[in-house]
Every structure is written in structure tokens, then in C-alpha cells.
C-alpha positions in Angstrom: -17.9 -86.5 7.5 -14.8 -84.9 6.1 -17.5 -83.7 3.0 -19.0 -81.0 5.6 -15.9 -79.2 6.9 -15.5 -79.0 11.1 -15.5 -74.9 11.1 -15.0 -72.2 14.2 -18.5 -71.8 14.6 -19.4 -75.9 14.7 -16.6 -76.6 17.0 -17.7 -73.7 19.3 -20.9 -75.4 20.2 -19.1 -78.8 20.9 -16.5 -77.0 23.3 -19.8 -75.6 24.7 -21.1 -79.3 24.9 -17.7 -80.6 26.6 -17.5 -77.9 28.7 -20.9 -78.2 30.4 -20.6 -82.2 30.3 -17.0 -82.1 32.1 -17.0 -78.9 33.9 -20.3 -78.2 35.1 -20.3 -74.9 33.0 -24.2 -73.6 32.3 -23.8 -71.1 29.3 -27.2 -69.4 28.0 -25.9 -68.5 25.0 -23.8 -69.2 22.1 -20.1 -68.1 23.2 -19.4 -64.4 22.6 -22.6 -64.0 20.6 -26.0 -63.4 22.3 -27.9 -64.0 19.5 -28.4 -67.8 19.6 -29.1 -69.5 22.5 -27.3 -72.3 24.6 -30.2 -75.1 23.9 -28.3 -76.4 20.7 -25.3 -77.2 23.0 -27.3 -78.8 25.6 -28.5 -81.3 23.3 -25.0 -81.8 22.0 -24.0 -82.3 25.7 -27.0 -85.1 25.9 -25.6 -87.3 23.2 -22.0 -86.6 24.1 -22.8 -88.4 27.6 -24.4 -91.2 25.5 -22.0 -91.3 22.6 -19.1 -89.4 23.7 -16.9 -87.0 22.3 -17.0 -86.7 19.0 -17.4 -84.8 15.8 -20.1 -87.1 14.6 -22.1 -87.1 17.7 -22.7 -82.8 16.9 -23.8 -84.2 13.1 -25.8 -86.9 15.1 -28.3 -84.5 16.6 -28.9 -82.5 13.5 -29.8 -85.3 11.8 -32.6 -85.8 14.7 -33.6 -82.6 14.8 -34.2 -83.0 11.1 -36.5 -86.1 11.7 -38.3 -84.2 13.9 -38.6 -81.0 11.8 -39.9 -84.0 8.5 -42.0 -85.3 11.1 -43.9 -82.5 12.1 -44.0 -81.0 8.4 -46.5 -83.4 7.5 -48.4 -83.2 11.1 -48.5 -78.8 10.0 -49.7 -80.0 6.3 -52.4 -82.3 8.2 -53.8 -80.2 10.2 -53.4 -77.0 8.3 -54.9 -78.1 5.3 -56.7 -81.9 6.6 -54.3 -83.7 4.1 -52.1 -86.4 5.1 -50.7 -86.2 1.4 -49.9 -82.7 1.4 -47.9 -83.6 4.4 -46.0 -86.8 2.7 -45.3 -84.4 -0.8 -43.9 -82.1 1.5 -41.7 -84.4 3.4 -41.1 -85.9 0.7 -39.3 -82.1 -1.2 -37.6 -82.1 2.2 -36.1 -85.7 2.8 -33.6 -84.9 -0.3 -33.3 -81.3 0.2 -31.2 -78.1 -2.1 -28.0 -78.1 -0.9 -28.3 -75.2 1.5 -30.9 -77.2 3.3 -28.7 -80.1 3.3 -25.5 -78.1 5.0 -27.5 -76.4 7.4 -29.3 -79.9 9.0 -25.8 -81.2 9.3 -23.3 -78.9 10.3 -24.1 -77.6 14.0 -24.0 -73.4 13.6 -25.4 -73.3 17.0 -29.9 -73.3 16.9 -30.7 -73.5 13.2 -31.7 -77.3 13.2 -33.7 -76.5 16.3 -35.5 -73.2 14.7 -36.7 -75.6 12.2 -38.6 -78.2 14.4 -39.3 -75.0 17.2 -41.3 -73.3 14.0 -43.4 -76.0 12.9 -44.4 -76.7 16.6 -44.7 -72.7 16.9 -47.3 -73.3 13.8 -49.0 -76.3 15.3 -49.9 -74.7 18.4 -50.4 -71.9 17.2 -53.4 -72.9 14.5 -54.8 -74.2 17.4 -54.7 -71.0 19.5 -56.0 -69.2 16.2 -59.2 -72.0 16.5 -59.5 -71.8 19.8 -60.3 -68.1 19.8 -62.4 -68.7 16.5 -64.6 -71.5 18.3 -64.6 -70.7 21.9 -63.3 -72.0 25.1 -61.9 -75.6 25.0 -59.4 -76.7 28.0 -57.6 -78.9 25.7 -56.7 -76.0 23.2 -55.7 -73.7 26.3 -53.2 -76.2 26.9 -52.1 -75.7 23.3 -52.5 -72.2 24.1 -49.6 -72.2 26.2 -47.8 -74.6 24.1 -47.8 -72.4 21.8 -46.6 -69.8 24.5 -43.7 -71.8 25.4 -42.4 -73.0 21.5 -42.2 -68.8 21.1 -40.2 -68.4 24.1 -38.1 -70.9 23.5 -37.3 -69.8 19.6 -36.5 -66.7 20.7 -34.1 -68.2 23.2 -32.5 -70.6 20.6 -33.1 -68.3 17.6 -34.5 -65.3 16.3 -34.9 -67.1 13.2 -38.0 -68.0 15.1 -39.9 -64.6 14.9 -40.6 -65.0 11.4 -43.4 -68.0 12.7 -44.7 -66.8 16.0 -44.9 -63.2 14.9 -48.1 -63.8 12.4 -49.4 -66.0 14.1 -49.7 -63.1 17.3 -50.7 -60.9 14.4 -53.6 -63.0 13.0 -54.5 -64.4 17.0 -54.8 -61.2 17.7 -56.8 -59.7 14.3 -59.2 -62.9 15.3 -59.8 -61.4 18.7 -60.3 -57.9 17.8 -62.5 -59.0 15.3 -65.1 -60.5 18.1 -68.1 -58.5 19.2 -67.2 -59.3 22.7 -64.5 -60.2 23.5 -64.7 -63.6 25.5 -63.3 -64.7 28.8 -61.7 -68.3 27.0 -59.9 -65.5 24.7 -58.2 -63.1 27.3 -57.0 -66.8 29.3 -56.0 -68.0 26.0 -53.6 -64.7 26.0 -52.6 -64.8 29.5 -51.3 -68.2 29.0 -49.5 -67.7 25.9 -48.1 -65.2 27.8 -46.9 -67.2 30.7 -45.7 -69.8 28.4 -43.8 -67.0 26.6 -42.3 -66.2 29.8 -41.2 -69.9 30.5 -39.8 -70.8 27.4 -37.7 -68.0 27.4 -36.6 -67.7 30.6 -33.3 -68.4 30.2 -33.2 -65.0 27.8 -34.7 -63.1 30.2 -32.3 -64.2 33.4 -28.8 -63.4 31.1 -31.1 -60.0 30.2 -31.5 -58.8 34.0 -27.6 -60.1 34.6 -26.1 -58.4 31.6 -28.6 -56.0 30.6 -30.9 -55.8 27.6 -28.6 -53.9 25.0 -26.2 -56.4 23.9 -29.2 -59.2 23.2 -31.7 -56.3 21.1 -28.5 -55.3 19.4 -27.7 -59.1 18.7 -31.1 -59.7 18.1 -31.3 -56.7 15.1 -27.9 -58.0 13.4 -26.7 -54.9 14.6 -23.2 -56.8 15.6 -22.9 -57.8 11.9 -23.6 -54.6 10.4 -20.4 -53.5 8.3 -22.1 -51.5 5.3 -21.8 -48.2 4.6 -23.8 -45.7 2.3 -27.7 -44.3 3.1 -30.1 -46.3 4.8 -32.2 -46.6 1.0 -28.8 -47.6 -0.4 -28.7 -50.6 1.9 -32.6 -51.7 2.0 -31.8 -51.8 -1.8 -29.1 -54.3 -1.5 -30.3 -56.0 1.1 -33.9 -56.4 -1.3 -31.4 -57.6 -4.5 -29.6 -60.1 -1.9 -33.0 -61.5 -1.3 -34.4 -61.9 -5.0 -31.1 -62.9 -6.4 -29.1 -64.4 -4.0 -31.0 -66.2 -1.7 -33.6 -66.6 -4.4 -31.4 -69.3 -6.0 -29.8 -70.5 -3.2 -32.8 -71.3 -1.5 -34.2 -73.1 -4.5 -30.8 -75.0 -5.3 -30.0 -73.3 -8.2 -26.3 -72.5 -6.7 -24.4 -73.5 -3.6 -24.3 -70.8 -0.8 -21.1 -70.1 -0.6 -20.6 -69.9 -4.5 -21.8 -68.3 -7.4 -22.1 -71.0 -9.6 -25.2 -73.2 -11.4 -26.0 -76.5 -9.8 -27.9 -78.8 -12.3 -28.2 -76.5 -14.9 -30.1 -78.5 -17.6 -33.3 -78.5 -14.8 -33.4 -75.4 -13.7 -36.1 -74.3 -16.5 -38.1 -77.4 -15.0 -37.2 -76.5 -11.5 -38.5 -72.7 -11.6 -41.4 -73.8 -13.8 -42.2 -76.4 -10.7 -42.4 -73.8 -8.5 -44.0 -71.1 -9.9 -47.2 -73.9 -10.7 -46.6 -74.8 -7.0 -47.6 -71.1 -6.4 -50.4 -70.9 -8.4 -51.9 -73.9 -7.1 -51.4 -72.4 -3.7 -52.9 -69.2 -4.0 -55.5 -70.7 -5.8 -56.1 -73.3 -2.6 -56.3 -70.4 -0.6 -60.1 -69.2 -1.9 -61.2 -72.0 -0.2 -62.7 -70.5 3.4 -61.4 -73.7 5.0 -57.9 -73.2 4.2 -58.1 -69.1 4.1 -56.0 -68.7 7.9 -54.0 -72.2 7.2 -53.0 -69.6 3.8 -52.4 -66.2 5.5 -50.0 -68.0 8.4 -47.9 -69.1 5.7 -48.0 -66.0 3.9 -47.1 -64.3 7.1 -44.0 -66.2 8.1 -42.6 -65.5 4.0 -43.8 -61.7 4.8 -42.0 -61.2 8.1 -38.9 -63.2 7.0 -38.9 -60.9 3.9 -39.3 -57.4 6.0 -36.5 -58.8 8.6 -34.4 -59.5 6.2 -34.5 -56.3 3.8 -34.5 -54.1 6.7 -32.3 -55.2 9.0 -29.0 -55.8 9.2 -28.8 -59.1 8.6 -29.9 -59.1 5.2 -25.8 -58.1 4.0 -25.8 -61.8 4.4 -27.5 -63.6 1.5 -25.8 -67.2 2.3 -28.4 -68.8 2.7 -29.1 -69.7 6.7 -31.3 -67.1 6.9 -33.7 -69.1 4.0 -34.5 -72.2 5.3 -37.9 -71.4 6.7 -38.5 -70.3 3.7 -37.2 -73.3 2.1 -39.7 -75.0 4.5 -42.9 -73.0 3.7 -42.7 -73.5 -0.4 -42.7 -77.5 0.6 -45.7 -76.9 2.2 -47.2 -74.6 -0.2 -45.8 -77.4 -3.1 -47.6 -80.3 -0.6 -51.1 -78.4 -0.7 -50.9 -76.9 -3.8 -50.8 -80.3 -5.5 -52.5 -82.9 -3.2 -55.8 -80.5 -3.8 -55.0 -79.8 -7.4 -56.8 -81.8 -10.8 -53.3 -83.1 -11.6 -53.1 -86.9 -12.0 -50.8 -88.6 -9.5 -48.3 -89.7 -12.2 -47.7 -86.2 -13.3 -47.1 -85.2 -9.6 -44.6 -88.2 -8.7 -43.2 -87.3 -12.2 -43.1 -83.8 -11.4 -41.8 -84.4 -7.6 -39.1 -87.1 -8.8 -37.7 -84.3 -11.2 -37.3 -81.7 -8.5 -35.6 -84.4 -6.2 -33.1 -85.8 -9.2 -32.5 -81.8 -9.2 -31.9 -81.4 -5.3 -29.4 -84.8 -5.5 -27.6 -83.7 -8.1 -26.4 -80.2 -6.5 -25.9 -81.6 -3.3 -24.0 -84.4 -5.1 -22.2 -82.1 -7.1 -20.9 -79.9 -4.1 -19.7 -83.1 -2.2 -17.6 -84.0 -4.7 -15.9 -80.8 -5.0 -13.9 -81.0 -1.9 -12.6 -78.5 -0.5 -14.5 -76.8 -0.4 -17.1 -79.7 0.1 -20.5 -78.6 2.4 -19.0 -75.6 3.4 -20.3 -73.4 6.0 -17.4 -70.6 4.9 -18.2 -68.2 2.3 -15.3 -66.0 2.5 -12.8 -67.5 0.8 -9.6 -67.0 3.0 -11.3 -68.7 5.9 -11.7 -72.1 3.2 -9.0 -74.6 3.8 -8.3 -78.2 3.6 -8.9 -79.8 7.0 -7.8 -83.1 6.3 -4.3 -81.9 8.0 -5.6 -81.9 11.1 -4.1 -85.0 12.5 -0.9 -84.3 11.2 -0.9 -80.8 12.6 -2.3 -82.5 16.1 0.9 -84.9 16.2 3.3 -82.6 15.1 2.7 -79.7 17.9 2.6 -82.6 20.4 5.6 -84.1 19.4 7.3 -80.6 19.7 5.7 -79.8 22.9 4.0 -76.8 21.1 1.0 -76.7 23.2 0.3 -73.3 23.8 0.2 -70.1 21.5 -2.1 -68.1 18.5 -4.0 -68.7 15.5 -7.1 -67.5 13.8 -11.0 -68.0 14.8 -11.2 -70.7 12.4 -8.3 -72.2 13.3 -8.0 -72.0 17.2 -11.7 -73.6 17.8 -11.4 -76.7 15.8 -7.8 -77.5 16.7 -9.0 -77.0 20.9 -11.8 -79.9 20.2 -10.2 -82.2 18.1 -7.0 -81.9 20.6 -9.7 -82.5 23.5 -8.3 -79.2 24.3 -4.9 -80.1 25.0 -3.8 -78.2 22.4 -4.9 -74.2 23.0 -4.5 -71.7 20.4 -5.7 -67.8 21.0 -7.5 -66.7 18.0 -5.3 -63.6 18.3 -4.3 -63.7 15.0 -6.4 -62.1 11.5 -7.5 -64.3 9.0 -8.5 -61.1 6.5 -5.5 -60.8 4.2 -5.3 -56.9 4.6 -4.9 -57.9 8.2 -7.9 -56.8 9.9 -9.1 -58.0 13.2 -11.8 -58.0 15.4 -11.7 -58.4 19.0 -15.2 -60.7 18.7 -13.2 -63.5 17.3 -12.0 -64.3 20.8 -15.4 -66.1 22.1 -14.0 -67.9 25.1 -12.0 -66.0 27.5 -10.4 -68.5 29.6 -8.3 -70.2 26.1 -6.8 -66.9 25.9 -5.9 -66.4 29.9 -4.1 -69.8 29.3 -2.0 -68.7 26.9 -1.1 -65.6 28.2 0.5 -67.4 31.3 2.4 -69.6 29.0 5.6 -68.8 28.6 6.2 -70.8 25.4 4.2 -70.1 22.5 4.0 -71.2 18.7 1.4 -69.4 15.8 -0.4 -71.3 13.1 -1.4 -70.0 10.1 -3.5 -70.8 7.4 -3.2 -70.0 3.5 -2.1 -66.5 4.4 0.7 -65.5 2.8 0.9 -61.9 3.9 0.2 -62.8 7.7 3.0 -65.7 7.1 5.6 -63.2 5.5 4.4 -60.3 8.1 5.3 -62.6 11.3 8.4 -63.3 9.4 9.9 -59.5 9.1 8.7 -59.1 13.1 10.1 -61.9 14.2 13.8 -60.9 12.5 13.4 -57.1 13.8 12.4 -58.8 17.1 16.4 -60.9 16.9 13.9 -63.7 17.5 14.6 -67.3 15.8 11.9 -69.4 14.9 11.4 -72.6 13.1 8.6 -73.1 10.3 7.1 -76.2 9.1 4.5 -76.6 6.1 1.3 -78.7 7.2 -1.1 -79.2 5.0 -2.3 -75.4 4.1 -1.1 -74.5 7.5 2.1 -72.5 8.3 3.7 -73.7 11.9 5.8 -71.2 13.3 7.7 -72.7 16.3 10.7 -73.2 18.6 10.9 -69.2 19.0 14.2 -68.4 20.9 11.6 -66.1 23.3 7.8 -65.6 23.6 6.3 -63.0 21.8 3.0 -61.8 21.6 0.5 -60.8 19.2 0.5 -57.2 20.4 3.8 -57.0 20.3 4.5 -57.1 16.7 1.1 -54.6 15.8 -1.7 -57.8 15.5 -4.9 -59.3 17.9 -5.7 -55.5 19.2 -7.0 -54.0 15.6 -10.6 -53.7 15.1 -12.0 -53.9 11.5 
């Protein structure tokens, strides 16, 4: 466990989890972020009840959603392509996965373990909507129909991440039933119940839309809330393009870690890039066959619309790598069909397939053993620390009855849930080392109502020099006395003779 770091983000969906499994609390989406949905935390809440309260529990339902997501990669190869060993080669390039495939199915960031299984069933269903209108009327593939329906709705409740499957498949449903002389009855209640579906699945979207209103979740829904470039709008698609190719190009293939610039298994990557671009060719060669033409286009679609989202919108200034893992996802299946159909003998594919998983090992390997940073989720490098402090920083603030007071996003969250929330810490403080702040740091109201009626507080930092020597030459103009103490990479700043608070001394009110 301590190789994958317990970051803000993580420990905001298990407060989530505590929170409805101790006080009743129904949240539908991620705290302070209306982008991802509340279903990740639910889960969480599930295996808490089971389990209980624990770090491990979180990485516990990843590692089921992953099963699932394997699982249902080679039930989409099957019935895509009518190959149960397309689906086992893919599985297979997924059950040792690149390293950014590996973080993201372990550490919780709030719905991208459950966009992963949510998209293959998304593609399941909806090849059978797509052959439903293609053969006619067939009550069994209505009730896909609306499977289908429902997986969408759901996605987009979880994740957005999800649009990049159920949008061509609505495309290519709908070319199918334009494409019909007559447009049948089975084919307009095939729509109407996709639609309903839609509507269920998503419902829980749609209720926080006609309570808060619509803005906040299409602006979260665009990346607008993360866009911080500057420059023209051709300027940016250009980046955003180069972040694709180059960027998550290699991290998405393993060739680097995503929170680094720097080769992972360098000896194979020749091999690795030569793999994949004969994995290609076997594809696009597969898909002349009329049988598999559709199967083809869906998975061309889902790398198209990923690709468009991504260059022009505002997510694409983030080439990390979360963004990817469909991708990741569709290239196993493309590798699975592209070689169970090809002339290759089955030595040269386990040979070929063992090589590409030595590869995937050794990065992941590589990155575990380099800790910190370890499977890091943080890719700005102030907000990387060593978190094996924790418990000594948990005893110490107890033992001084320093229960109350400020720290940074990446601070507050994790201390509140490994503390059980005894110790609360606003993230009133910046973690930039210029100083910068933004007021969306501060995801759960009521930690920072309980601070401001304590009238004794303490401030934590973390490998922040500037912010440590800053509170210093305030607290002194102040006449305040304070007592430090060095935990770890974090700064305690305790015992002050009088409470002060953030505002006070110029910080926790500054947007970037």
C-alpha cells in the first residue's frame, strides 16, 4: 500500500464513503467537483460496511472493478469479433498493465475504475442495439436496448470519460437507422428505450441539474473549471494535439511514468512500438472483413471521439495520463483481434505477448521501487511528499491537543481520514510555492465551519519553504509566539499564544 501514495483526491472519496455510511449523507457527486459522480463512493461505502474503515478497503474495490473491466474485455472481444482468443490476448495485455493503467485501477480518483467496466458494458449493449436495428425486432435485444440506455446514463453520471464509448455507438445506431428504406417500428422503440434508459441511469445527474442548475455540470463537464491556458484558441488545440502524440502517446504505452518524463524499460521500447504498430496493421487489415466491419468502426469511434475531446477541450492541458486509459483499453482489443485472426504461429504471438508484458512489469516495477514518489497520482511536484510520517504527525497533534486548524488540499483530506476525522485541518493554506490559491481547494464545507469556531488552531505544512518562512515573518509582526516541530517533510506550527487565521496574515482568500 504505502507504494501508491493516499492523495487529497483518494481520501476525498473515502470521507465521501464514511460520511454516507455514518451520517446518512447522500452526495451525487464528487465533493466540490461536478464532474464525477458520487457512484464511486457508494461502492466504497458498500465494502466499508463489510470491511470497514480503511485505506485498503478504497484499493479493494478498484481491484474489483478491474476484474470486472478483464472480465468483460474478453466478453466485448467475443462478441465483437466471435473469438474467445481475441478476448484472452487482450485480457491477457491488461492483467499486467503500463504503469498508468496500473495507478489508475488502484488508487480511487473518484469513477475512473468504474468508466472502465461502464464502457465495455456501454459496448456490449450497444453492438447489440447496432444488430438489433440491422436485423429487426427481437424482445431480447430491446432489453439490451435499454441496457445499453442505462450503462450511458450512468457513465455520464460517474464519468464523462464515458462519452468517448456511448457517443459512436449513437452515431453508428443512428447512421444504421437512417440508412433503412423504412424506418421500422422495432427501430423507433429500440430508440425510445435507450432513451428512457438514458434517463434512468442518469438520473441522479439530472436531479442535482434541476436543484443547482445546468451551468456548473456543462462547464465541469467541458474541463472548463480546469482551464488555466492562455494564448489563441489555435495556440492551444496545437498543444493540446502535441500533449496527445507525445505525452500521452508514451504514457499510455508505458514508455514513461505519468507523472515523469523519464524512459521505463528502455532496451524494449524498439520491440514495444514495433508490437504495436503490427498490432495495427493486423487490425485495419481485420477490418475488410464485412463481418467485423461495425465491430471496427465502434472501436475506431471511441479512439476518434477521445482524440477530438481531448485536443479541443480543455482538458487536453492535462496529458497525465487518466484521460488514456480507454484508449489503453481499445489497442488490447485491437492487439487481441489483430493477432488471434492473423497467419502468425502461436509461439510467435506468446513470444511476442510475453515480451510486451516483461515490458509492462518492468515499468511498473521500476516506479514502485522509486518511492517517493512510488505510484503517484501527483504530477506537480510541490504536492509530492513522503507520507510515511503520517502516524507520527497523527500522535504528535494528539498528544498536543492540536486538533483543529489549516493545511493544504493535499494535506487536510488525508490527515481528516486517517485521523477518522478527529483531526480537521482547513485546506486554507497554498501549496504553489509562489503562493497561489484557489478557493476550489476547499471541497467540504462543514471541515472548514469547524475550524472557524475553534478557538485554538495549529498549520501544517509541507516541503514549502517559502510558505514555512512566510507564516514565520506574520506570525512575529502579529507579536504571536508559536512552536515549530519538523515531522517528516511536514512543518508543525503550534502552541500559538492567540488564534490567527489564514486571512489574517494575506493567505486562503487569493485565487490563482
Amino acid at each position: 500500500m504505502n507504494a501508491v501514495p493516499f492523495n487529497g483526491d483518494e481520501a476525498i472519496v473515502g470521507l465521501m464513503a464514511r460520511h454516507i455510511l455514518l451520517q446518512s449523507e447522500r452526495p451525487a457527486f464528487f465533493y466540490g467537483q461536478a464532474y464525477m459522480g458520487s457512484l464511486d463512493a457508494y461502492l466504497v461505502t458498500a465494502a466499508f460496511a463489510i470491511f470497514g474503515i480503511q485505506i485498503w478497503v478504497i484499493r479493494l474495490v478498484q481491484v474489483l472493478l478491474y476484474l470486472g473491466t478483464l472480465a468483460t474485455t474478453v466478453w466485448v472481444c467475443q462478441y465483437f469479433f466471435g473469438s474467445w482468443e481475441a478476448g484472452m490476448i487482450a485480457a491477457a495485455l491488461l492483467a499486467i498493465p503500463p504503469v498508468n493503467m496500473t495507478l489508475y485501477t488502484t488508487a480511487s480518483l473518484g469513477g475512473y475504475g468504474e468508466a472502465l467496466l461502464i464502457g465495455n458494458l456501454i459496448l456490449l449493449s450497444g453492438m447489440a442495439w447496432i444488430r438489433q436495428i440491422q436485423t429487426g425486432h427481437d424482445k431480447q435485444k430491446i432489453v439490451r436496448t435499454g441496457i445499453f440506455g442505462v450503462c450511458c446514463g450512468l457513465g455520464l453520471w460517474a464519468n464523462g470519460l464515458t462519452l468517448v464509448y456511448s457517443i459512436p455507438i449513437v452515431v453508428i445506431a443512428g447512421i444504421n437507422i437512417v440508412r433503412q428504406k423504412k424506418i421500422s417500428g422495432s427501430s423507433l422503440a429500440s430508440v425510445m428505450v435507450a432513451g428512457l434508459g438514458f434517463l434512468l441511469g442518469s438520473l441522479p445527474w439530472w436531479l442535482f441539474a434541476f436543484n443547482q442548475g445546468f451551468s456548473s455540470l456543462i462547464t465541469e463537464l467541458l474541463g472548463n473549471n480546469v482551464a488555466v491556458e492562455t494564448g489563441t484558441w489555435l495556440s492551444r488545440v496545437g498543444q493540446h494535439l502535441l500533449n496527445l502524440i507525445l505525452l500521452g502517446g508514451t504514457v499510455t504505452l508505458g514508455f514513461r511514468p505519468p507523472w515523469e518524463i523519464r524512459w521505463l524499460g528502455l532496451p524494449l521500447i524498439p520491440f514495444i512500438l514495433i508490437f504495436w504498430l503490427l498490432v495495427f496493421f493486423l487490425f485495419l487489415k481485420q477490418s475488410r472483413n464485412s463481418m467485423t466491419k461495425i465491430p471496427f468502426w465502434v472501436c475506431f469511434g471511441v479512439l476518434i471521439t477521445f482524440a477530438v475531446g481531448f485536443v479541443f477541450t480543455s482538458f487536453g492541458v492535462d496529458p497525465s495520463g487518466r484521460y488514456f486509459l480507454p484508449a489503453f483499453l481499445v489497442f488490447c482489443v485491437a492487439a487481441g483481434a489483430g493477432l488471434a485472426f492473423s497467419n502468425l504461429s502461436i509461439k510467435l504471438k506468446i513470444a511476442a505477448i510475453a515480451v510486451v508484458l516483461t515490458f509492462q512489469a518492468w515499468g511498473t516495477i521500476d516506479c514502485v521501487l522509486r518511492n517517493p514518489p512510488g505510484l503517484t497520482t501527483q504530477f506537480y511536484a510541490p504536492t509530492v511528499y513522503d507520507h510515511s510520517a503520517y502516524p507520527q504527525l497523527i500522535k504528535f497533534l494528539e498528544q498536543k491537543g492540536e486538533t483543529r486548524g489549516y493545511s493544504t488540499y493535499w494535506v487536510s483530506y488525508p490527515l481528516a481520514f486517517r485521523s477518522q476525522e478527529d483531526l480537521v485541518f482547513s485546506p486554507a493554506l497554498p501549496y504553489h510555492p509562489d503562493l497561489r490559491y484557489s478557493r476550489r481547494d476547499d471541497r467540504y464545507a462543514p471541515y472548514s465551519i469547524l475550524v472557524e469556531e475553534s478557538e485554538h488552531v495549529a498549520y501544517i505544512t509541507v516541503r514549502n519553504s517559502g510558505l514555512n518562512e512566510y507564516l514565520r515573518t506574520n506570525f512575529s509582526r502579529l507579536n504571536v509566539h508559536w512552536q515549530e516541530q519538523t515531522i517528516g517533510d511536514f512543518e508543525v506550527f503550534f502552541a500559538l499564544s492567540r488564534t490567527v487565521r489564514p486571512q489574517e496574515i494575506g493567505l486562503g482568500g487569493i485565487q490563482p
